[in-house]
PDB file as gemmi writes it, atoms N, CA and C in Angstrom:
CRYST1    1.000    1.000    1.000  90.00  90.00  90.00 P 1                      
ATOM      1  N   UNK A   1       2.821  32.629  -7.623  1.00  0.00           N  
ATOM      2  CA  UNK A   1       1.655  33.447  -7.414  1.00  0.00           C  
ATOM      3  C   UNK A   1       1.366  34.192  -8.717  1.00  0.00           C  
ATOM      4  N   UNK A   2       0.416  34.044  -9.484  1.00  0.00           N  
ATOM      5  CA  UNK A   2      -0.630  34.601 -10.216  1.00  0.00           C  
ATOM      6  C   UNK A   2      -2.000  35.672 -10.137  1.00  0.00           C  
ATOM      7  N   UNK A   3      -0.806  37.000 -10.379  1.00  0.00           N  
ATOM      8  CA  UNK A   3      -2.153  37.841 -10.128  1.00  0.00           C  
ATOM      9  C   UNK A   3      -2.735  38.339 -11.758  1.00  0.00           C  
ATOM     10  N   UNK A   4      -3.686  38.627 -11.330  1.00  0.00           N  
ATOM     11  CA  UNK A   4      -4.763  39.289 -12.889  1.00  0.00           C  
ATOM     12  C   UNK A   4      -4.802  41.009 -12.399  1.00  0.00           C  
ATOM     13  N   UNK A   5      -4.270  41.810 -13.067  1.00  0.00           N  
ATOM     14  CA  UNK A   5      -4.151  43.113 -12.864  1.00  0.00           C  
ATOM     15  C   UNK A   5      -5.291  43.546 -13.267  1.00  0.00           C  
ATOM     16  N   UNK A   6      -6.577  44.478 -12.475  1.00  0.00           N  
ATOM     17  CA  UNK A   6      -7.772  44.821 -13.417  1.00  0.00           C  
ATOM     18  C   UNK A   6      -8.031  46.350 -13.583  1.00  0.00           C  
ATOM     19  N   UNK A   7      -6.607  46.718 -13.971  1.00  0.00           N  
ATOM     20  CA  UNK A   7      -6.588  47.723 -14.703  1.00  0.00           C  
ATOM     21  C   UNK A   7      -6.672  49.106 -13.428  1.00  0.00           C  
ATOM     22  N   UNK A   8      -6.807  49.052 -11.982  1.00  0.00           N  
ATOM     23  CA  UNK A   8      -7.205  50.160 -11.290  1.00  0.00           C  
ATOM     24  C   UNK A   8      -5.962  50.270 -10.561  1.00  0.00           C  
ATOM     25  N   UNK A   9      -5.350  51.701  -9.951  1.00  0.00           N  
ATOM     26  CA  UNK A   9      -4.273  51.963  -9.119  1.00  0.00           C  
ATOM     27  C   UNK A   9      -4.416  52.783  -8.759  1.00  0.00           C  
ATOM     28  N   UNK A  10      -3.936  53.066  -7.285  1.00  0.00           N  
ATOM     29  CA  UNK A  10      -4.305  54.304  -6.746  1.00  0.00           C  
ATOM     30  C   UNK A  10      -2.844  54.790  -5.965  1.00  0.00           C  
ATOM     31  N   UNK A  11      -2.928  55.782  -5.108  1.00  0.00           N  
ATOM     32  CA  UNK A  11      -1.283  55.649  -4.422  1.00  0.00           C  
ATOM     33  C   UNK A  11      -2.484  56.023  -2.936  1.00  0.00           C  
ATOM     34  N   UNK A  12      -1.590  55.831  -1.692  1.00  0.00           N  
ATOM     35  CA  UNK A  12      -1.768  55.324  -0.429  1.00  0.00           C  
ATOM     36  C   UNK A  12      -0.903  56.318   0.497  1.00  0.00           C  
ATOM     37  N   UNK A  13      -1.619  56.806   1.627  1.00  0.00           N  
ATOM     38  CA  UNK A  13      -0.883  57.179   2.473  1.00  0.00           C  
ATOM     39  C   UNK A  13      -0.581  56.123   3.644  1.00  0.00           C  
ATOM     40  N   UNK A  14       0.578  56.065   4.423  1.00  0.00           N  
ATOM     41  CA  UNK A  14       0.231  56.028   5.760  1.00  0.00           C  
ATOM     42  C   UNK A  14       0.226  56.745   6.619  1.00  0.00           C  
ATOM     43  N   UNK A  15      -0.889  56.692   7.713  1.00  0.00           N  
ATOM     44  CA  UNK A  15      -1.722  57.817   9.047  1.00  0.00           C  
ATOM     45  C   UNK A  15      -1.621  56.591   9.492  1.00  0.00           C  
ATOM     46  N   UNK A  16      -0.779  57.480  10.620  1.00  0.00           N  
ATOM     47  CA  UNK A  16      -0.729  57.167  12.143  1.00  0.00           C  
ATOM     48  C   UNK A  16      -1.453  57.354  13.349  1.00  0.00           C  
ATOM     49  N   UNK A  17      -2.014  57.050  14.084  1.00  0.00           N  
ATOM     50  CA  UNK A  17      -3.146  57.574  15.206  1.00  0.00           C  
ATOM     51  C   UNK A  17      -2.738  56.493  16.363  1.00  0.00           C  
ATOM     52  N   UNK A  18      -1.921  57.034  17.486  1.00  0.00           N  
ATOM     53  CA  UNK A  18      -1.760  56.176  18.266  1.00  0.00           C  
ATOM     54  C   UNK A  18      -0.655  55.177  17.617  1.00  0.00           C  
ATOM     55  N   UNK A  19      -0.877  53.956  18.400  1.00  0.00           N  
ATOM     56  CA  UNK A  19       0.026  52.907  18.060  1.00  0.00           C  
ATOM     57  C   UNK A  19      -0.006  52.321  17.088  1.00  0.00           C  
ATOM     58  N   UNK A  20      -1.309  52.970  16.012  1.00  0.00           N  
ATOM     59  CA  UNK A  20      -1.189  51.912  15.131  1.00  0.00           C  
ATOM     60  C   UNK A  20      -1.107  52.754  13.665  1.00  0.00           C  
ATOM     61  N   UNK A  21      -1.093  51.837  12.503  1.00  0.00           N  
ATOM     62  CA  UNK A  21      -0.378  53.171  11.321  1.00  0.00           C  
ATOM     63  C   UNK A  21      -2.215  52.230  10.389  1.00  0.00           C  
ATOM     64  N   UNK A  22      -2.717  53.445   9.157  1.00  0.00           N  
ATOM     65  CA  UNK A  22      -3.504  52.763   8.599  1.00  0.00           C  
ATOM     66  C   UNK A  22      -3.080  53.650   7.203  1.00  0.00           C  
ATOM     67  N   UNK A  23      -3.516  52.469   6.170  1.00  0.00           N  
ATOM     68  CA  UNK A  23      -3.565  53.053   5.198  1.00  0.00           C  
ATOM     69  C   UNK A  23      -4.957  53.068   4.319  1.00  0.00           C  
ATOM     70  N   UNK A  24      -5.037  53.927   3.486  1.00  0.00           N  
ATOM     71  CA  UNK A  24      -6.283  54.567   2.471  1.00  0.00           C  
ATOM     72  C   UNK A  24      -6.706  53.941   1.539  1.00  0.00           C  
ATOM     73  N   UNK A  25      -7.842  53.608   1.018  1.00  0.00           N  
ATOM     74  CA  UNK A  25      -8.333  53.153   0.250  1.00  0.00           C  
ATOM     75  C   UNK A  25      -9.180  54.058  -0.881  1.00  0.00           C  
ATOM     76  N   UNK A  26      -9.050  54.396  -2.111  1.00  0.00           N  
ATOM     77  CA  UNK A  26      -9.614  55.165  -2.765  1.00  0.00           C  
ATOM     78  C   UNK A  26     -11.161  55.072  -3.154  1.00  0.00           C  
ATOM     79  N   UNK A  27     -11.788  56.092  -2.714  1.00  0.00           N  
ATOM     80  CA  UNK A  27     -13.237  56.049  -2.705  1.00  0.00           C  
ATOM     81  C   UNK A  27     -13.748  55.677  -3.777  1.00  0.00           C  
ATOM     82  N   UNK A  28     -13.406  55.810  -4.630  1.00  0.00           N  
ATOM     83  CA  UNK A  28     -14.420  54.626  -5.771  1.00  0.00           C  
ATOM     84  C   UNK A  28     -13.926  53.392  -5.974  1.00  0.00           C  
ATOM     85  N   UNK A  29     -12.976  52.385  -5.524  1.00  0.00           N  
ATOM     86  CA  UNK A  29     -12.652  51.120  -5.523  1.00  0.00           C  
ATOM     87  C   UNK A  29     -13.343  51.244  -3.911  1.00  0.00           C  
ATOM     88  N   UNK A  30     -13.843  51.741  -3.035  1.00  0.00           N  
ATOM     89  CA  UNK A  30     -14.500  51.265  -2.041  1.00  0.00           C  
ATOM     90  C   UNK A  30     -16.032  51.263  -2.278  1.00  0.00           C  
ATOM     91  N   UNK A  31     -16.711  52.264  -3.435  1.00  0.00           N  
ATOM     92  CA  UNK A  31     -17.558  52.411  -3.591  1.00  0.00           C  
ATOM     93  C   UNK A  31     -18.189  51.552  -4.778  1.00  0.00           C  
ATOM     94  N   UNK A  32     -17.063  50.853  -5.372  1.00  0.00           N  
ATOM     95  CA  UNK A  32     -17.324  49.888  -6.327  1.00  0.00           C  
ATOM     96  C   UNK A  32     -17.130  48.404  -5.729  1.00  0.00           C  
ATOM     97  N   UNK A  33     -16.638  48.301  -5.151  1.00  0.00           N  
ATOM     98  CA  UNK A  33     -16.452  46.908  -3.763  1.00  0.00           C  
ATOM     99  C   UNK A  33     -17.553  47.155  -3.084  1.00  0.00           C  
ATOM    100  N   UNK A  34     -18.740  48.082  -2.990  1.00  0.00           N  
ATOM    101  CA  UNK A  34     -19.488  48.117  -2.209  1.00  0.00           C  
ATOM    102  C   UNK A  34     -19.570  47.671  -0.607  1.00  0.00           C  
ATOM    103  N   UNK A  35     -17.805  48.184   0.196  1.00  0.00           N  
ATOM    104  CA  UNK A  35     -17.465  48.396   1.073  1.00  0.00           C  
ATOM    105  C   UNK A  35     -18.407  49.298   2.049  1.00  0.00           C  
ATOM    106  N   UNK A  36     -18.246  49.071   3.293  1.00  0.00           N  
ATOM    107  CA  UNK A  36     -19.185  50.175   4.351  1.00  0.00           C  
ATOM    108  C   UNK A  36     -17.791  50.122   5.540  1.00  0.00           C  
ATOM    109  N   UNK A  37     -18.125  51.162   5.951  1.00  0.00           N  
ATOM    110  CA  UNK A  37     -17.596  51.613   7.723  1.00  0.00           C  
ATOM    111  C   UNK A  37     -17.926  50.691   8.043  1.00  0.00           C  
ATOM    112  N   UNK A  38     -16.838  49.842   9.025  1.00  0.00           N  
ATOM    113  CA  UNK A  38     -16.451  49.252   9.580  1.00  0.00           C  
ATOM    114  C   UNK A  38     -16.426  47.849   9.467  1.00  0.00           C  
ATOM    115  N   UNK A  39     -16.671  47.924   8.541  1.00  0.00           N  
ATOM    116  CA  UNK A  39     -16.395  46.185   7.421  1.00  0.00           C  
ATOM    117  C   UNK A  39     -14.960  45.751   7.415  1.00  0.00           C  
ATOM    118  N   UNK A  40     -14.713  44.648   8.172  1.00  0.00           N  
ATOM    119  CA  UNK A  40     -13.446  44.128   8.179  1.00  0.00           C  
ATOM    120  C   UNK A  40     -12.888  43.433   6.743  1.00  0.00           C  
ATOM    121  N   UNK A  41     -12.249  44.010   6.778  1.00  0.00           N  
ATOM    122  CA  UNK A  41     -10.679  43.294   5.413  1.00  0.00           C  
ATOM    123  C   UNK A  41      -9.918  42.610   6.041  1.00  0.00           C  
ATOM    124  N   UNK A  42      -9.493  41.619   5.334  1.00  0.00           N  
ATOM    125  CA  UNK A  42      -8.208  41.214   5.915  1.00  0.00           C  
ATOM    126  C   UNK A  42      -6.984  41.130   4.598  1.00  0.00           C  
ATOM    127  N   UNK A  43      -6.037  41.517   5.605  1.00  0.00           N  
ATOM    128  CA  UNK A  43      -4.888  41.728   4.415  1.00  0.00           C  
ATOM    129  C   UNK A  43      -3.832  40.747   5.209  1.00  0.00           C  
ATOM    130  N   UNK A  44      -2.396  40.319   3.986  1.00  0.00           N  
ATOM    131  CA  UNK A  44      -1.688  39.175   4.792  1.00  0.00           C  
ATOM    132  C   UNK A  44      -0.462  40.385   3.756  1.00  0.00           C  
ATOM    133  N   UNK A  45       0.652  39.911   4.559  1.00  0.00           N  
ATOM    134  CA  UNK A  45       2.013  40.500   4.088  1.00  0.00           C  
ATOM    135  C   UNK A  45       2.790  39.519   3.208  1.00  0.00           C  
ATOM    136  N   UNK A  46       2.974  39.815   1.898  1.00  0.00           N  
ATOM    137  CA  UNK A  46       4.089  38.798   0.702  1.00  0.00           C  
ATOM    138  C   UNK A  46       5.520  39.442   0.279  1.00  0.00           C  
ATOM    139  N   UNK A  47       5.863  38.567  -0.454  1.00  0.00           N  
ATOM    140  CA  UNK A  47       6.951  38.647  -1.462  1.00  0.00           C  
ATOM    141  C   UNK A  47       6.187  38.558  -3.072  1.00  0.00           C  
ATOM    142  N   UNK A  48       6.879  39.385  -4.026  1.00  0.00           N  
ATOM    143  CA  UNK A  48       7.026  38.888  -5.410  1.00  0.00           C  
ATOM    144  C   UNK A  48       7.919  38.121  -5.687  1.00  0.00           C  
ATOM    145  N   UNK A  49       8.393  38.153  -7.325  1.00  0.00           N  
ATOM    146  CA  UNK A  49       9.542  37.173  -7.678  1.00  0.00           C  
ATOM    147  C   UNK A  49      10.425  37.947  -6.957  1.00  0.00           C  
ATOM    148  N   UNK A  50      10.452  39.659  -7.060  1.00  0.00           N  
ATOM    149  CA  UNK A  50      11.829  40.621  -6.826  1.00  0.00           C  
ATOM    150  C   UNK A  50      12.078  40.186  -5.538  1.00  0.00           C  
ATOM    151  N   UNK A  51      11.310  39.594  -4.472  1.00  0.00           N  
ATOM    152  CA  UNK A  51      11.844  39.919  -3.061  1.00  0.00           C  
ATOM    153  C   UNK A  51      11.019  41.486  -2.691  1.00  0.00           C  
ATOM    154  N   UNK A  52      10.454  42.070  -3.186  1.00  0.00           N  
ATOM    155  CA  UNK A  52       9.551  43.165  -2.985  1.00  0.00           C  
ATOM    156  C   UNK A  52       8.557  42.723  -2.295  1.00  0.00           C  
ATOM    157  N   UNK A  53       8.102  43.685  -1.367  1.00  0.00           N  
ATOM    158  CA  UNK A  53       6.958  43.351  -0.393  1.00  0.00           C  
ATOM    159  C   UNK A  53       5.935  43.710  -0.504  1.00  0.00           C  
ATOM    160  N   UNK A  54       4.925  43.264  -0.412  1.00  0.00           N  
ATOM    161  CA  UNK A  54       3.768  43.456  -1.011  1.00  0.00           C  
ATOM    162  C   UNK A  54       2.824  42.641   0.011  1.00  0.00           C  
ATOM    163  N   UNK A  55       1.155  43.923  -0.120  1.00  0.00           N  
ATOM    164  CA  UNK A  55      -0.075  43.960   0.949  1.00  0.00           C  
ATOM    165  C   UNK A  55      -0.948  43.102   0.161  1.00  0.00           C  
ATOM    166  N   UNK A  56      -1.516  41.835   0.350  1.00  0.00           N  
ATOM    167  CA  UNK A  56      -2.834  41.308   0.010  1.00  0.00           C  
ATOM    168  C   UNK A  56      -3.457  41.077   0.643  1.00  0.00           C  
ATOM    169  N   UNK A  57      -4.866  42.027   0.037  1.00  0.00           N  
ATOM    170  CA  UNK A  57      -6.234  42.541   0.654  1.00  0.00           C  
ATOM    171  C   UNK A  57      -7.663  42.032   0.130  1.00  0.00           C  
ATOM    172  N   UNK A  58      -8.040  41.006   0.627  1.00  0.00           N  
ATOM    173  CA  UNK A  58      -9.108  40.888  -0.166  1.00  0.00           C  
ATOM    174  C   UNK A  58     -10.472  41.468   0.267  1.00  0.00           C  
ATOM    175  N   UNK A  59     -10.833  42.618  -0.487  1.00  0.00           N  
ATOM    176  CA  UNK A  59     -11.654  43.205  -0.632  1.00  0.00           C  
ATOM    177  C   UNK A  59     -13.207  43.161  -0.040  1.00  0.00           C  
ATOM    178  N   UNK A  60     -13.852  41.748  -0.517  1.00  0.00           N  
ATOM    179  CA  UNK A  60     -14.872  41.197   0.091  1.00  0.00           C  
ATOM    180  C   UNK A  60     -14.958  40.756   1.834  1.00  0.00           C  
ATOM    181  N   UNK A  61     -13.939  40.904   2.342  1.00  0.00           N  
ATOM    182  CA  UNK A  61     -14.411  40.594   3.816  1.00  0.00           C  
ATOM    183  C   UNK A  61     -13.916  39.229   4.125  1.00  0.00           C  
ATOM    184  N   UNK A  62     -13.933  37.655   3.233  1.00  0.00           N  
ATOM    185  CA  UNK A  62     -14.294  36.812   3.905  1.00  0.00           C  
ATOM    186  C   UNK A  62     -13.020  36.328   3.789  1.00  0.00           C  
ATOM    187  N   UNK A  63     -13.172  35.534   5.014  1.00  0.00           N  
ATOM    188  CA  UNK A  63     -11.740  34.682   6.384  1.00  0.00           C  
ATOM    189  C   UNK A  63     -11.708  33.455   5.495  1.00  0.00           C  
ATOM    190  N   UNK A  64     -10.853  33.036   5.215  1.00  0.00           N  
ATOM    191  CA  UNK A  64      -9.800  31.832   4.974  1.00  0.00           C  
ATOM    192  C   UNK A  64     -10.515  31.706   3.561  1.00  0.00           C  
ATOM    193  N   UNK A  65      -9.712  32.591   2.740  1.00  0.00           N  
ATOM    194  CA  UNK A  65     -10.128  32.402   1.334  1.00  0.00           C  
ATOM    195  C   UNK A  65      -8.712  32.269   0.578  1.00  0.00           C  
ATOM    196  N   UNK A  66      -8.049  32.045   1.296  1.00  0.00           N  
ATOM    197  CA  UNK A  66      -6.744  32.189   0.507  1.00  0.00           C  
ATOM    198  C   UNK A  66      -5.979  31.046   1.442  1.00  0.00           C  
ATOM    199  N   UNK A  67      -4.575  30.523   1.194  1.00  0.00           N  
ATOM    200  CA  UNK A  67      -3.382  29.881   1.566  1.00  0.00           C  
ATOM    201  C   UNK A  67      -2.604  30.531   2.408  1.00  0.00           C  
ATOM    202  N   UNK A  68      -2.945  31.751   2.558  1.00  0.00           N  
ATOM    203  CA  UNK A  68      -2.150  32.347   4.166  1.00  0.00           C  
ATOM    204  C   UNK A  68      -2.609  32.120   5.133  1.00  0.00           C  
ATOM    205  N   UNK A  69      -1.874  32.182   6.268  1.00  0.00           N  
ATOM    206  CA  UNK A  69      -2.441  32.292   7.615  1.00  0.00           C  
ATOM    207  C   UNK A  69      -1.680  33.485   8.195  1.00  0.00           C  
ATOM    208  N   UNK A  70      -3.196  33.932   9.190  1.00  0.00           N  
ATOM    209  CA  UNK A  70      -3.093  35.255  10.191  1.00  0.00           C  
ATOM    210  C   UNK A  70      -2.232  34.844  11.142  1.00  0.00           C  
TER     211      UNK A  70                                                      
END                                                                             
């Protein structure tokens, strides 16, 4: 896996509400993704080389753009 780093980082909480936990997205990478309320993401759960776990989110919304499955 080959990622291109573009230079932006933010840090993340997780909030809990009920059964389920969510995490934050920083308002100007949502406002530069030209994201809206209630626009679905989909994110899939990885590995790096380390064995470290890691969230991929692709940003734009759209379903089966990648080699994972939900």
């Amino acid at each position: 896996m080959k990622l291109k780093p573009l230079g932006i980082g933010w840090k993340s909480r997780i909030i809990f509400k009920r059964a389920t936990a969510y995490i934050s997205i920083n308002k100007l990478v949502v406002e530069g993704c030209n994201l809206e309320k209630g626009k679905e993401l989909y994110s899939y759960l990885a590995e790096d080389e380390k064995a470290r776990k890691i969230i991929i989110t692709y940003l734009d919304g759209k379903k089966n753009t990648n080699k994972f499955k939900v």
